[in-house]
N, CA, C and O atoms as a CHARMM CRD file, in Angstrom:
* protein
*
  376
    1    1 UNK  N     -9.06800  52.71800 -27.20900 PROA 1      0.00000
    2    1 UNK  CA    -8.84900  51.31600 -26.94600 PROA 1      0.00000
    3    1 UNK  C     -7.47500  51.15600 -26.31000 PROA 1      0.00000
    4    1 UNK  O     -6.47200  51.55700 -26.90100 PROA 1      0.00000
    5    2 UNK  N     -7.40600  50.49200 -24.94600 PROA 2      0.00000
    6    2 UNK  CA    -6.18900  50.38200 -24.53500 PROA 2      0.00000
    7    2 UNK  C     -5.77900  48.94700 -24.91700 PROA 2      0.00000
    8    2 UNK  O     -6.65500  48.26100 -25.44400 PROA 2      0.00000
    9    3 UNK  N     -4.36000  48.31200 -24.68900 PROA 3      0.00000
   10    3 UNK  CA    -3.84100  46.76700 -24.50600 PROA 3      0.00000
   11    3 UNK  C     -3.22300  46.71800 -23.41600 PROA 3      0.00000
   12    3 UNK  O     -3.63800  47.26500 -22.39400 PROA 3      0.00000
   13    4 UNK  N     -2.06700  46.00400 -23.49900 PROA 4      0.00000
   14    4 UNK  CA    -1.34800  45.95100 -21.77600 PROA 4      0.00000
   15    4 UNK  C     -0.69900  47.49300 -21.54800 PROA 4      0.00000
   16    4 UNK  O      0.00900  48.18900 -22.27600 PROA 4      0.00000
   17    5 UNK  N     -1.15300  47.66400 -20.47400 PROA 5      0.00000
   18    5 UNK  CA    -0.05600  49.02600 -20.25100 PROA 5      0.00000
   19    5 UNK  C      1.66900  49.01000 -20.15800 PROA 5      0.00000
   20    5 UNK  O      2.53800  48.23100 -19.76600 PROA 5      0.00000
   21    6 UNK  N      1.62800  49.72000 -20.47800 PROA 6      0.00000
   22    6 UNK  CA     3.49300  49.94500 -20.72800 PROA 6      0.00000
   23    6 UNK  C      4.26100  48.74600 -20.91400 PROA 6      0.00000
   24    6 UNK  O      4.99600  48.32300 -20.02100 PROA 6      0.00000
   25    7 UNK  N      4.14100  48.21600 -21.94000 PROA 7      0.00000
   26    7 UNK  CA     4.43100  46.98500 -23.14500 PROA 7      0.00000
   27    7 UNK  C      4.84100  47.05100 -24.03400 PROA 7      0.00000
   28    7 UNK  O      5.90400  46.48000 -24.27600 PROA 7      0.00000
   29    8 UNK  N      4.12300  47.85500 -25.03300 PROA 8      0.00000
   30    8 UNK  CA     4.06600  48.51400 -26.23200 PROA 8      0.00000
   31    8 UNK  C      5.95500  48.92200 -26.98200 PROA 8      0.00000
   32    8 UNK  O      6.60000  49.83700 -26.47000 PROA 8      0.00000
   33    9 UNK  N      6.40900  48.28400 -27.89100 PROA 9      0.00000
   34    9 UNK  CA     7.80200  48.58700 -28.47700 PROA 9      0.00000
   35    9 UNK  C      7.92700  49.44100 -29.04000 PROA 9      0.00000
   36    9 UNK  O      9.01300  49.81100 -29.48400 PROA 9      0.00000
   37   10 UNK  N      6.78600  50.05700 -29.20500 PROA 10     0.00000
   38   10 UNK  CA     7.15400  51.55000 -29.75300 PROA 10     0.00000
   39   10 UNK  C      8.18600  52.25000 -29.84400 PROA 10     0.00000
   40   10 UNK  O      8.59700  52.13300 -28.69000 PROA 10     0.00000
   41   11 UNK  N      9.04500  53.00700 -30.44300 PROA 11     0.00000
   42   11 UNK  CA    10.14800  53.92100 -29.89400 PROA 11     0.00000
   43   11 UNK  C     10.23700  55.00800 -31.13700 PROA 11     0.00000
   44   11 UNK  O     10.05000  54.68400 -32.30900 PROA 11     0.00000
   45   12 UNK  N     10.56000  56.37400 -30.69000 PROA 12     0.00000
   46   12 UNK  CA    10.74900  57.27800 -31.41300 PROA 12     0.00000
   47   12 UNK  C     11.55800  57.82500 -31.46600 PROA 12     0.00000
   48   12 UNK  O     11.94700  57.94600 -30.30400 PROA 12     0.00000
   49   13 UNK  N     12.47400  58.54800 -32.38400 PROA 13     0.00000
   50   13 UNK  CA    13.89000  58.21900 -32.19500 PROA 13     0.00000
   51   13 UNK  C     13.47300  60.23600 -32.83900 PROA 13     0.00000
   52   13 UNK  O     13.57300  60.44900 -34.04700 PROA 13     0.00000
   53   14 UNK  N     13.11200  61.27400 -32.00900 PROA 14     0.00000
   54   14 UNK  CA    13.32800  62.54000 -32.25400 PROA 14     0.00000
   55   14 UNK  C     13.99900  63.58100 -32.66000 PROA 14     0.00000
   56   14 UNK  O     13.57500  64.71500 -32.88100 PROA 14     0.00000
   57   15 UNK  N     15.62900  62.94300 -32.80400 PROA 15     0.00000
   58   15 UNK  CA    16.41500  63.74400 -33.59400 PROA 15     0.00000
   59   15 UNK  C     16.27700  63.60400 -34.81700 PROA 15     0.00000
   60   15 UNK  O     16.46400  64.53800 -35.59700 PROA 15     0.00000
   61   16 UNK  N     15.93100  62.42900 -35.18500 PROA 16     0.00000
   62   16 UNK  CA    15.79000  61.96600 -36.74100 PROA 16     0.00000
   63   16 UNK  C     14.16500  62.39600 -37.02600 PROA 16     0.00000
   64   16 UNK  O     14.04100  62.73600 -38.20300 PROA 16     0.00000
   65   17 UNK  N     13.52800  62.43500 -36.64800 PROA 17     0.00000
   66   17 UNK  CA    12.04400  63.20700 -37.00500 PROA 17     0.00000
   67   17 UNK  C     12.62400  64.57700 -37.94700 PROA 17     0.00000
   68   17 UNK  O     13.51500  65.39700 -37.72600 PROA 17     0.00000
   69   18 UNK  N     11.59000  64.37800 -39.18100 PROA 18     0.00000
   70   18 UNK  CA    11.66400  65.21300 -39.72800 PROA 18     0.00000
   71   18 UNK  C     10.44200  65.86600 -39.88600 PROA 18     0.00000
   72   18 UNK  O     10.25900  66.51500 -40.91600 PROA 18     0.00000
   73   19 UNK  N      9.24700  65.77300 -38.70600 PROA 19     0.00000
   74   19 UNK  CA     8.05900  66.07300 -38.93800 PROA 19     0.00000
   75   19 UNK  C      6.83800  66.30000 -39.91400 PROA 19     0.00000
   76   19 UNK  O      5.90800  67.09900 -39.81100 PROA 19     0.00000
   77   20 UNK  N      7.12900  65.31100 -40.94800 PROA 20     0.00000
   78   20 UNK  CA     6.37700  65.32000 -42.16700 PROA 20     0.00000
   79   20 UNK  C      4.81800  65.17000 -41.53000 PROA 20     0.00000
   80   20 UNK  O      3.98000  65.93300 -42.01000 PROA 20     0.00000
   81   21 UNK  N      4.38600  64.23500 -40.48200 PROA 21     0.00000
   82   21 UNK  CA     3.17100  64.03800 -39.60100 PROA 21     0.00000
   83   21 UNK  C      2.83000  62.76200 -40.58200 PROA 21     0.00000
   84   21 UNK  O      1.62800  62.92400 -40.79000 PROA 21     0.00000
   85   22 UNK  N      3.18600  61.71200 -41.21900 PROA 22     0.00000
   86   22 UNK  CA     3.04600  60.59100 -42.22800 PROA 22     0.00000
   87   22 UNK  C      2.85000  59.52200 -40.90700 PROA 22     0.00000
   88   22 UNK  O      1.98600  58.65100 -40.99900 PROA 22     0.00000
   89   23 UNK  N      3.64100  59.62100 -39.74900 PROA 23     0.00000
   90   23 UNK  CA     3.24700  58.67500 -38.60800 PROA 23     0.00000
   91   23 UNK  C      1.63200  58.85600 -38.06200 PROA 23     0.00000
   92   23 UNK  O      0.93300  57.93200 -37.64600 PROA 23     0.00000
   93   24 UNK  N      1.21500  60.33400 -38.17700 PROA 24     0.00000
   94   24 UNK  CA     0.51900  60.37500 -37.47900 PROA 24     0.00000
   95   24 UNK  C     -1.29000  60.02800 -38.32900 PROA 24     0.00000
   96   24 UNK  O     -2.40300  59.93300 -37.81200 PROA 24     0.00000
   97   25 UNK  N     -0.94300  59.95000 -39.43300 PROA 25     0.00000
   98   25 UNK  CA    -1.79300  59.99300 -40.81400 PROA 25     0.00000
   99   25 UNK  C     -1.28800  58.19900 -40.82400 PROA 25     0.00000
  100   25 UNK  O     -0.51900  57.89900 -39.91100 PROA 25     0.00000
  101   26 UNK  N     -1.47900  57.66100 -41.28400 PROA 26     0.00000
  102   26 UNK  CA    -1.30900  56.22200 -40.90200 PROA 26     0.00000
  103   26 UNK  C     -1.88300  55.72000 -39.39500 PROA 26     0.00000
  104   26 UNK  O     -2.78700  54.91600 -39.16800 PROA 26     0.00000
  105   27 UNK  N     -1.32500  56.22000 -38.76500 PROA 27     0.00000
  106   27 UNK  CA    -2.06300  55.57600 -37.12400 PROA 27     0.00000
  107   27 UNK  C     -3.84400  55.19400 -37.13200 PROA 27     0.00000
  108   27 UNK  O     -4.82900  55.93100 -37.16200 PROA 27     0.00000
  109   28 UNK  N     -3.72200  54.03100 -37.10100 PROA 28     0.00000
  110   28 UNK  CA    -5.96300  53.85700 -36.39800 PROA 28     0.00000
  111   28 UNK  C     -5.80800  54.60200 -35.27000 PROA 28     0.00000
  112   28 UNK  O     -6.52400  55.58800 -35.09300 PROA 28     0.00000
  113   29 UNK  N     -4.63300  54.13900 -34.15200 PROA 29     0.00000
  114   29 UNK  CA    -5.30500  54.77900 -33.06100 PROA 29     0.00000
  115   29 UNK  C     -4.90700  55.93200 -32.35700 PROA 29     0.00000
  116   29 UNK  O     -4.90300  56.06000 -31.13300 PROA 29     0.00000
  117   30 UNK  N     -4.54300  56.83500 -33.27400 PROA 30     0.00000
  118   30 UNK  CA    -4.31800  58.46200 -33.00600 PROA 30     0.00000
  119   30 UNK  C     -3.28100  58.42400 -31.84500 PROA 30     0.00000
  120   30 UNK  O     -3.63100  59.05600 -30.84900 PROA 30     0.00000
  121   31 UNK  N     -1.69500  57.60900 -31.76200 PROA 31     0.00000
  122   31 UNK  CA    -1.15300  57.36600 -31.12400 PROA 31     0.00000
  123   31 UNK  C      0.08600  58.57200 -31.31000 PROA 31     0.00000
  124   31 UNK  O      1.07600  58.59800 -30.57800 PROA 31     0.00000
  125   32 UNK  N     -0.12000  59.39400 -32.24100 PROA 32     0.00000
  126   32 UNK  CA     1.13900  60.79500 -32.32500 PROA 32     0.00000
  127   32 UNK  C      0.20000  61.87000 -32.64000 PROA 32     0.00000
  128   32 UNK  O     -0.94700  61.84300 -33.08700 PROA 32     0.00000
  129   33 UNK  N      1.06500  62.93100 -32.25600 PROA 33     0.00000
  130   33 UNK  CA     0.82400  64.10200 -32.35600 PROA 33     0.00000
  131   33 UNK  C      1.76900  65.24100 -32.89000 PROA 33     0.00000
  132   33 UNK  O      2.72700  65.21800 -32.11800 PROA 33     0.00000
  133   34 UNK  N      1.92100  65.96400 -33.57700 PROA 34     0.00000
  134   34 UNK  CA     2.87100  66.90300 -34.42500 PROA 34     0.00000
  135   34 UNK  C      2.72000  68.19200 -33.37000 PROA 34     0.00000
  136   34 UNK  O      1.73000  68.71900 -32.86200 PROA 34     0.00000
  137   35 UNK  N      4.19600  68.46600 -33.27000 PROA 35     0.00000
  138   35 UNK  CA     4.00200  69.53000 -31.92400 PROA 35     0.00000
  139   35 UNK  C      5.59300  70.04300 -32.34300 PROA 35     0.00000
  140   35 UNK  O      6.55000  69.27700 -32.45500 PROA 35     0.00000
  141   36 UNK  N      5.63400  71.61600 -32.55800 PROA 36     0.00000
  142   36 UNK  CA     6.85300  72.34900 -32.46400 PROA 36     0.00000
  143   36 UNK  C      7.48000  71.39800 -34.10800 PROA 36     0.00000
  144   36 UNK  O      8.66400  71.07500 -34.20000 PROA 36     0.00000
  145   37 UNK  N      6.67800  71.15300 -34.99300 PROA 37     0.00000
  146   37 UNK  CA     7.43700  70.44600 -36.21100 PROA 37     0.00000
  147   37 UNK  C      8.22800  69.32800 -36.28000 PROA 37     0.00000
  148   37 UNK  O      9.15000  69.17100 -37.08000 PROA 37     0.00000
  149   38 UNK  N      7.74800  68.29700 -35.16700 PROA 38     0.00000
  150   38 UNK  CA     7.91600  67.35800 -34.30400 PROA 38     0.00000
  151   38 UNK  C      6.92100  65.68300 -33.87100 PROA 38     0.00000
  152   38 UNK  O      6.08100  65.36200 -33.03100 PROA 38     0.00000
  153   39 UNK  N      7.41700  65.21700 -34.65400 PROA 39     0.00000
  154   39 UNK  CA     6.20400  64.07700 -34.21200 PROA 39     0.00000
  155   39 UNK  C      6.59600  63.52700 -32.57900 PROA 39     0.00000
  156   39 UNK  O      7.70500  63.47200 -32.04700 PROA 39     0.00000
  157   40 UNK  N      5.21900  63.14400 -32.01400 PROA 40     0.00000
  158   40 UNK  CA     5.60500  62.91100 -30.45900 PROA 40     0.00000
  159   40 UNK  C      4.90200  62.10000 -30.23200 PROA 40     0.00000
  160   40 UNK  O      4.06400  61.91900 -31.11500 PROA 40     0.00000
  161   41 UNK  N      4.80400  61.08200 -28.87200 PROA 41     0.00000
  162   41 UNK  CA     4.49600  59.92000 -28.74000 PROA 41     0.00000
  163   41 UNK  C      3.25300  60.31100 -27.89000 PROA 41     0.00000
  164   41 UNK  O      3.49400  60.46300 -26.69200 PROA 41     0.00000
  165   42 UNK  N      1.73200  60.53600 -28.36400 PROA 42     0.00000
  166   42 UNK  CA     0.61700  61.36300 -27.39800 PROA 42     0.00000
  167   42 UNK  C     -0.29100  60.04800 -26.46300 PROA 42     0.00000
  168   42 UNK  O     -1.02500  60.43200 -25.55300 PROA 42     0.00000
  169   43 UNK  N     -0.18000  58.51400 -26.75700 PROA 43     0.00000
  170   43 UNK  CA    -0.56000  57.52800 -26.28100 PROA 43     0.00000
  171   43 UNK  C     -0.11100  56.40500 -26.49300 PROA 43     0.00000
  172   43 UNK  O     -0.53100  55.54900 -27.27100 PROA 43     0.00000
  173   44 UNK  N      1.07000  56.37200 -25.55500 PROA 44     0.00000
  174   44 UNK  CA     1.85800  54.94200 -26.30200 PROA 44     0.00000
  175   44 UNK  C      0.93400  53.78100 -25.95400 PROA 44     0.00000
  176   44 UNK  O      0.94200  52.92300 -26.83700 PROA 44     0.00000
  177   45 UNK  N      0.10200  53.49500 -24.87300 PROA 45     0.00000
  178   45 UNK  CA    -0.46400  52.75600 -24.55400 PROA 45     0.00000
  179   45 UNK  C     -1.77800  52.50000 -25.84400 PROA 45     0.00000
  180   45 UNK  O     -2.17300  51.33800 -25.74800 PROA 45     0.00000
  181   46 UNK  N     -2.27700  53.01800 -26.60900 PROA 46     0.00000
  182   46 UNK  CA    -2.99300  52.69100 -27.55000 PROA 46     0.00000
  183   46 UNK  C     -2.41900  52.05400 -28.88000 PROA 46     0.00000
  184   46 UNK  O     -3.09100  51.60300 -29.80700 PROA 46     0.00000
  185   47 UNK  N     -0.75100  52.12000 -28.76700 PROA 47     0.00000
  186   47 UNK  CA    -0.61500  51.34000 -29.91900 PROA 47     0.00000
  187   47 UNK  C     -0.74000  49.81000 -30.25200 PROA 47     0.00000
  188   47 UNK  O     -0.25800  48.98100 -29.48000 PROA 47     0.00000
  189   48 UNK  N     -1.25600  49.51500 -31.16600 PROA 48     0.00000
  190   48 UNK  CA    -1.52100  47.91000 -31.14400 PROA 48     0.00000
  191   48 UNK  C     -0.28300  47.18900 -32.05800 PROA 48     0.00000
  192   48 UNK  O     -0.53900  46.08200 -32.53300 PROA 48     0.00000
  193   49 UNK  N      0.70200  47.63000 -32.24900 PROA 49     0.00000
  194   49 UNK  CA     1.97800  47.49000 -32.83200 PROA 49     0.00000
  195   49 UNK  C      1.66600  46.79000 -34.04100 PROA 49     0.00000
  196   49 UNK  O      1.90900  45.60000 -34.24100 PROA 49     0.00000
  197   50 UNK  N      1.01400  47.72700 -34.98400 PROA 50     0.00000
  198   50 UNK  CA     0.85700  46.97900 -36.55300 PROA 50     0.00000
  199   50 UNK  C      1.98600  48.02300 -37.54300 PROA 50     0.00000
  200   50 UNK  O      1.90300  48.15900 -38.76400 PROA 50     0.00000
  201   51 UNK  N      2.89200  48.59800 -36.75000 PROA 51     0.00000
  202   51 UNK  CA     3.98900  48.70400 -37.59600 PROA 51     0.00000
  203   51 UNK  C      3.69500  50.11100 -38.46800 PROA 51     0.00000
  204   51 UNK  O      4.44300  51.08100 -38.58600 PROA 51     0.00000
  205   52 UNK  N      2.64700  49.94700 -38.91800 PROA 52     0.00000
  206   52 UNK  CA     2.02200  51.05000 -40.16900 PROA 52     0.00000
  207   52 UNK  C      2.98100  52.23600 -40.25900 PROA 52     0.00000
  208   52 UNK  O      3.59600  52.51400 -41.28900 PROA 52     0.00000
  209   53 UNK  N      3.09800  53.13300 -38.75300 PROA 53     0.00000
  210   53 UNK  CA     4.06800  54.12100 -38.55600 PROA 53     0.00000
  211   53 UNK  C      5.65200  53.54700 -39.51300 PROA 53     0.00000
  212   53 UNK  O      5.98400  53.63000 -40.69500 PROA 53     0.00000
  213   54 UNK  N      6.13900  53.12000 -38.59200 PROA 54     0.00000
  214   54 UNK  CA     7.19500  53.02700 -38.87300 PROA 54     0.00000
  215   54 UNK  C      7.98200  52.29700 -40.13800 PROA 54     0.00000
  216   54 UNK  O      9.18200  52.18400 -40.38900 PROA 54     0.00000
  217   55 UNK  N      6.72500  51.82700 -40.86000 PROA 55     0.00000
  218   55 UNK  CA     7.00000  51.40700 -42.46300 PROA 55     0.00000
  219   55 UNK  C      7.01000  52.75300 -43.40800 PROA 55     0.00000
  220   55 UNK  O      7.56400  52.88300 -44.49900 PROA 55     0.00000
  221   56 UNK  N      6.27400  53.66700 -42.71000 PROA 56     0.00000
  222   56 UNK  CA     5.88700  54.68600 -43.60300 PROA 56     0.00000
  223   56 UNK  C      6.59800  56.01500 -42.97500 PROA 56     0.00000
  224   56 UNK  O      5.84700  56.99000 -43.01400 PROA 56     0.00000
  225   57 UNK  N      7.70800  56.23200 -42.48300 PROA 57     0.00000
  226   57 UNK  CA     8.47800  56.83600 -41.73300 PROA 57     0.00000
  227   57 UNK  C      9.21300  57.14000 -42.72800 PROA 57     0.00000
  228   57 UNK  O     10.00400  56.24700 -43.03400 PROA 57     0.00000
  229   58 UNK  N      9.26000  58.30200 -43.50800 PROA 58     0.00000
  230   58 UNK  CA    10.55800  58.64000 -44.79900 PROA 58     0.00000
  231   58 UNK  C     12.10100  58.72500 -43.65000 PROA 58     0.00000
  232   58 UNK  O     13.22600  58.58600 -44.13000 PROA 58     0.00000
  233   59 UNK  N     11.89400  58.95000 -42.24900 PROA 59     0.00000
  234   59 UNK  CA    12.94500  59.73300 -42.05900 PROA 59     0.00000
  235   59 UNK  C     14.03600  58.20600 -41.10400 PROA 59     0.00000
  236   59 UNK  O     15.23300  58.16300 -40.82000 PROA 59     0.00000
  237   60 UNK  N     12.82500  57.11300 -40.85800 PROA 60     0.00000
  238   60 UNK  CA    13.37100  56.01700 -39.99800 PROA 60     0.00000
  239   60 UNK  C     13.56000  56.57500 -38.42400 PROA 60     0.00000
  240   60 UNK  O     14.52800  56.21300 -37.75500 PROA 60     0.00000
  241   61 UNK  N     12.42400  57.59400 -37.84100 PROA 61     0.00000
  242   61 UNK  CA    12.61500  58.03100 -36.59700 PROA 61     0.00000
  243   61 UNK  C     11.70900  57.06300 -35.93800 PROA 61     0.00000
  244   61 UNK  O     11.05100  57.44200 -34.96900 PROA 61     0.00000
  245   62 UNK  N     11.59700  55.61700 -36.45600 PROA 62     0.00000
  246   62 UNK  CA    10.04600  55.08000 -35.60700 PROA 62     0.00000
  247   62 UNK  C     10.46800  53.45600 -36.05000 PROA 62     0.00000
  248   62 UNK  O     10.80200  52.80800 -37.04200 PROA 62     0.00000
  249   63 UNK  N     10.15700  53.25900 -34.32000 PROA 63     0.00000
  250   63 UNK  CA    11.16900  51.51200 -34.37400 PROA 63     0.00000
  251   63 UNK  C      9.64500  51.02600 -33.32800 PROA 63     0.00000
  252   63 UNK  O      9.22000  51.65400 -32.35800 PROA 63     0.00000
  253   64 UNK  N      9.03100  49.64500 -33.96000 PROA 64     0.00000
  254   64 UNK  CA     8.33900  49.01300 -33.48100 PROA 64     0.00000
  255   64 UNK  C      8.20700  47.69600 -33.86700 PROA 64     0.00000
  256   64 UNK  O      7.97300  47.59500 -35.07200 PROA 64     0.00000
  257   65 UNK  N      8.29100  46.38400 -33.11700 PROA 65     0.00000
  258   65 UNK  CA     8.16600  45.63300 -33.15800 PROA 65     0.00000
  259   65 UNK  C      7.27300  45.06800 -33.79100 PROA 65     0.00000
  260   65 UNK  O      6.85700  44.02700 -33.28200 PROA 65     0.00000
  261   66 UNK  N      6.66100  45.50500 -35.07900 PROA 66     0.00000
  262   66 UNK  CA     5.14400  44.79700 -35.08000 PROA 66     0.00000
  263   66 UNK  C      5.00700  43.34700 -36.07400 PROA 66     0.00000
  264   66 UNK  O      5.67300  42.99900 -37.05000 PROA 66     0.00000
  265   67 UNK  N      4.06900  42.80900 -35.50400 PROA 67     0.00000
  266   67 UNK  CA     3.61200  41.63700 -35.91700 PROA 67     0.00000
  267   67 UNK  C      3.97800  40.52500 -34.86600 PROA 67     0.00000
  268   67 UNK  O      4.44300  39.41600 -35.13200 PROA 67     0.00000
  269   68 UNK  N      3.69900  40.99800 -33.70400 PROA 68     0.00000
  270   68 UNK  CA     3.72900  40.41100 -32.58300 PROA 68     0.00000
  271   68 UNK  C      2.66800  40.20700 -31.44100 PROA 68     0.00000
  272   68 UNK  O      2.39800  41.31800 -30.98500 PROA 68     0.00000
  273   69 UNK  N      2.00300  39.27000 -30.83900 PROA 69     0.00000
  274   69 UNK  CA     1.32500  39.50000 -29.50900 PROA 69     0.00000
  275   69 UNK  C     -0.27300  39.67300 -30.94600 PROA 69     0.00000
  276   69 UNK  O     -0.33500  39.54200 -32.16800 PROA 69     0.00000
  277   70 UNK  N     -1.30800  40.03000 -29.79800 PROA 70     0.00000
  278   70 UNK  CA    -2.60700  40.12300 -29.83600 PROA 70     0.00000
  279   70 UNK  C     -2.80700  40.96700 -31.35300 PROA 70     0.00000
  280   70 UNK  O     -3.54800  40.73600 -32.30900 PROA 70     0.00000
  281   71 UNK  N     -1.48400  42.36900 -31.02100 PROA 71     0.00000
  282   71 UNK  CA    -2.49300  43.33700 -32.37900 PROA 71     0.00000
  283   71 UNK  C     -1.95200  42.70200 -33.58600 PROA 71     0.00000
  284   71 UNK  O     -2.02800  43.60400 -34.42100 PROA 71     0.00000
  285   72 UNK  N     -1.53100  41.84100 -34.06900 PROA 72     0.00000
  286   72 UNK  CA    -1.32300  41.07400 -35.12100 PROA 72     0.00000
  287   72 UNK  C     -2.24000  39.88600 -35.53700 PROA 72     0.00000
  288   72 UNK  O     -2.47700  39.45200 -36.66400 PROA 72     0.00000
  289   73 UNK  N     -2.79600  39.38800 -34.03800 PROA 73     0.00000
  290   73 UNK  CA    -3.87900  38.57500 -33.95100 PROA 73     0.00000
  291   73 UNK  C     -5.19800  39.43200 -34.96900 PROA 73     0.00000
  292   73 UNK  O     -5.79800  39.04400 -35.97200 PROA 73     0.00000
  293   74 UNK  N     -5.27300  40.53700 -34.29400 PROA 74     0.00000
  294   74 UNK  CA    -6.10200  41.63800 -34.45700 PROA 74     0.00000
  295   74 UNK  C     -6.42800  41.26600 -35.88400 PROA 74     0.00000
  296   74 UNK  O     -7.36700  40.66400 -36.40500 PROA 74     0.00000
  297   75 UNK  N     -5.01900  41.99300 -36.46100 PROA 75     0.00000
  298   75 UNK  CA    -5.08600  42.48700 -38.00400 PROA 75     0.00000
  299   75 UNK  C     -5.25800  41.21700 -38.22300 PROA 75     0.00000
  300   75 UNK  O     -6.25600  41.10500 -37.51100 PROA 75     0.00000
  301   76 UNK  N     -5.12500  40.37200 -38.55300 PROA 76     0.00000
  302   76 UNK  CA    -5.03000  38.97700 -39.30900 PROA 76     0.00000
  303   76 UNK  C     -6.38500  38.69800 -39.57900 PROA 76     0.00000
  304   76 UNK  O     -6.93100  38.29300 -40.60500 PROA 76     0.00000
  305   77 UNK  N     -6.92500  39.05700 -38.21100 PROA 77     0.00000
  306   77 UNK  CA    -8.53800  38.66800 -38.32000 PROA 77     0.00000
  307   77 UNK  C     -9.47100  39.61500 -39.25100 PROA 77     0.00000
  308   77 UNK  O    -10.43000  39.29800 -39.95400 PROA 77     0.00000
  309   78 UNK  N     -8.95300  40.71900 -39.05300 PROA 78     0.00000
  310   78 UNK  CA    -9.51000  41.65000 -40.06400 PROA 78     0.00000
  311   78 UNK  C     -9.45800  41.53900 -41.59600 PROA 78     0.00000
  312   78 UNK  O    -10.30600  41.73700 -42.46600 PROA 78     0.00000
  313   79 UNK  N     -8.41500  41.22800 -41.62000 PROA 79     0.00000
  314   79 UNK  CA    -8.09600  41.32200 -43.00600 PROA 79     0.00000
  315   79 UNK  C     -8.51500  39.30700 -43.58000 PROA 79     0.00000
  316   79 UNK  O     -8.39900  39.19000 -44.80000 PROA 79     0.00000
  317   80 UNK  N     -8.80500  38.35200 -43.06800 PROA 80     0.00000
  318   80 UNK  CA    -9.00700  37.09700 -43.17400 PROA 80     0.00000
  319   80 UNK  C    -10.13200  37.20300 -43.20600 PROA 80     0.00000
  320   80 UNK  O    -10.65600  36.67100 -44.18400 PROA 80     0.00000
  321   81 UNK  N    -11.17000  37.98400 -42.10300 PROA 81     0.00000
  322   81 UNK  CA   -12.56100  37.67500 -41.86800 PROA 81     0.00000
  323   81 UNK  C    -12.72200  36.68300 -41.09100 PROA 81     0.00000
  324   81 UNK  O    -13.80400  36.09700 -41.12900 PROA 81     0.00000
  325   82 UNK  N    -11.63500  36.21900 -40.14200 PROA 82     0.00000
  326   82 UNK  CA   -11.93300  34.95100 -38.93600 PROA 82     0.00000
  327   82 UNK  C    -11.49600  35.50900 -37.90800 PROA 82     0.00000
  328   82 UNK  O    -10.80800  36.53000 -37.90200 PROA 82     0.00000
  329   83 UNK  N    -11.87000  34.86700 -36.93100 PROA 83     0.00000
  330   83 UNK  CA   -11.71700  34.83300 -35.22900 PROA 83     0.00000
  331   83 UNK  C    -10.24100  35.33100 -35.23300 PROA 83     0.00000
  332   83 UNK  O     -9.46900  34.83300 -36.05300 PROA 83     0.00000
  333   84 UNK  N     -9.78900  36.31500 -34.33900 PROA 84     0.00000
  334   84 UNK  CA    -8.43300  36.39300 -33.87900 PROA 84     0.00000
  335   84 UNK  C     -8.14200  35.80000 -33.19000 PROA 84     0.00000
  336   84 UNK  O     -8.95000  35.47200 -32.32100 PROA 84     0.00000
  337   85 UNK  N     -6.81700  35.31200 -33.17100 PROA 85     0.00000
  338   85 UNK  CA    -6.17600  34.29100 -32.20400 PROA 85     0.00000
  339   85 UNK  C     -4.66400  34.66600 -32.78400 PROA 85     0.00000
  340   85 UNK  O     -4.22700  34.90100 -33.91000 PROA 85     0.00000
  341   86 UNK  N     -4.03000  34.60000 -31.32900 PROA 86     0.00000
  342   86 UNK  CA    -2.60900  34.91900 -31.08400 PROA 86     0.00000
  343   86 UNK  C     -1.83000  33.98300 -30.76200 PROA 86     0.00000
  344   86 UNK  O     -0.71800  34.20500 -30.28100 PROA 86     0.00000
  345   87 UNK  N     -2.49700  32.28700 -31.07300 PROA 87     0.00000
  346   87 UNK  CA    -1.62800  31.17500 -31.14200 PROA 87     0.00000
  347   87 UNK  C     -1.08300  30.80200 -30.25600 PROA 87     0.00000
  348   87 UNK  O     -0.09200  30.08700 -30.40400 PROA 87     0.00000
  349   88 UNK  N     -1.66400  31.25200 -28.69800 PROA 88     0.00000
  350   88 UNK  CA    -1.16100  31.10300 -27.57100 PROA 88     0.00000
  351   88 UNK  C     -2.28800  30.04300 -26.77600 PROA 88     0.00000
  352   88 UNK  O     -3.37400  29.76200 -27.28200 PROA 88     0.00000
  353   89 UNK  N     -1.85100  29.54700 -25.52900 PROA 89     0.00000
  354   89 UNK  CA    -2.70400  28.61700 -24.43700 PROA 89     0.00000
  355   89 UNK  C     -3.53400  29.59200 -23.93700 PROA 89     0.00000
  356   89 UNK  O     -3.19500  30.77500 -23.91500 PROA 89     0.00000
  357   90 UNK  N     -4.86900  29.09000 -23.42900 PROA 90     0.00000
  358   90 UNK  CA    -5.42100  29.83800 -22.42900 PROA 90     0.00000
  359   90 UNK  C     -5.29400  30.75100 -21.55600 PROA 90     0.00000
  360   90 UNK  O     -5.86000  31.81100 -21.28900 PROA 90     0.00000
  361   91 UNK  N     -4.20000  29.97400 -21.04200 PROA 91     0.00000
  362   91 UNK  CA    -3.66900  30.42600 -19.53900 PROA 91     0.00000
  363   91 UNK  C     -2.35500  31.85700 -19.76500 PROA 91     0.00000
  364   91 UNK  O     -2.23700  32.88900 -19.10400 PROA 91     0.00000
  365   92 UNK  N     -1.64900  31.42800 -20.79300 PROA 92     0.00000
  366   92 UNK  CA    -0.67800  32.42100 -21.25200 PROA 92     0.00000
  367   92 UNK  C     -1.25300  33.35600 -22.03600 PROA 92     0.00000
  368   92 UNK  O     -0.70600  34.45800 -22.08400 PROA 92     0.00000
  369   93 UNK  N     -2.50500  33.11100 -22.83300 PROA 93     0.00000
  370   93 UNK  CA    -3.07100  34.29800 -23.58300 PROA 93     0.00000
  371   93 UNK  C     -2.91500  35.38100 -23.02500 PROA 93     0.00000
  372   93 UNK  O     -2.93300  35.57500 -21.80900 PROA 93     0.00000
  373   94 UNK  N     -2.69400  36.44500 -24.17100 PROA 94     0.00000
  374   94 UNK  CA    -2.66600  37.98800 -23.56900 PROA 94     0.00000
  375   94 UNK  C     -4.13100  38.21800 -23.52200 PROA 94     0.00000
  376   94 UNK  O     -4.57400  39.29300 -23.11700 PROA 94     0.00000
């Protein structure tokens, strides 16, 4: 599943990785990959910025904006059981 391309606040901060792979075990959308004892960024474009990573980051190598834009719309709806909506106009909707 993609969203807007190259948008996404993701950021991974690799010196501070301590490669536990806890980012990558949390992710829905298989957005890291553990490489050389190393978490790495394998589809930034699939993240829907629900944060999950970077709450669950023992080491604080993972900075994302979440609860912003559509994938918050997303979750809300999921977890409510109603229509998503991102509280925006028509015309400005993402």
């Amino acid at each position: 599943m993609r969203y807007l391309k190259n948008v996404v606040t993701l950021q991974l901060d690799s010196e501070k990785c301590i490669g536990c792979g806890r980012c990558k075990e949390v992710c829905p959308h298989d957005v890291f990959i553990i490489n050389d004892r190393k978490a790495r960024i394998k589809d930034r474009d699939a993240c829907m910025e629900c944060g999950g990573c970077a709450k669950n980051c023992p080491a604080d190598a993972i900075f994302v904006n979440s609860g912003v834009g559509c994938a918050y719309a997303i979750i809300k709806g999921w977890l409510t059981g109603k229509e998503p909506t991102c509280d925006c106009s028509d015309d400005d909707c993402c």
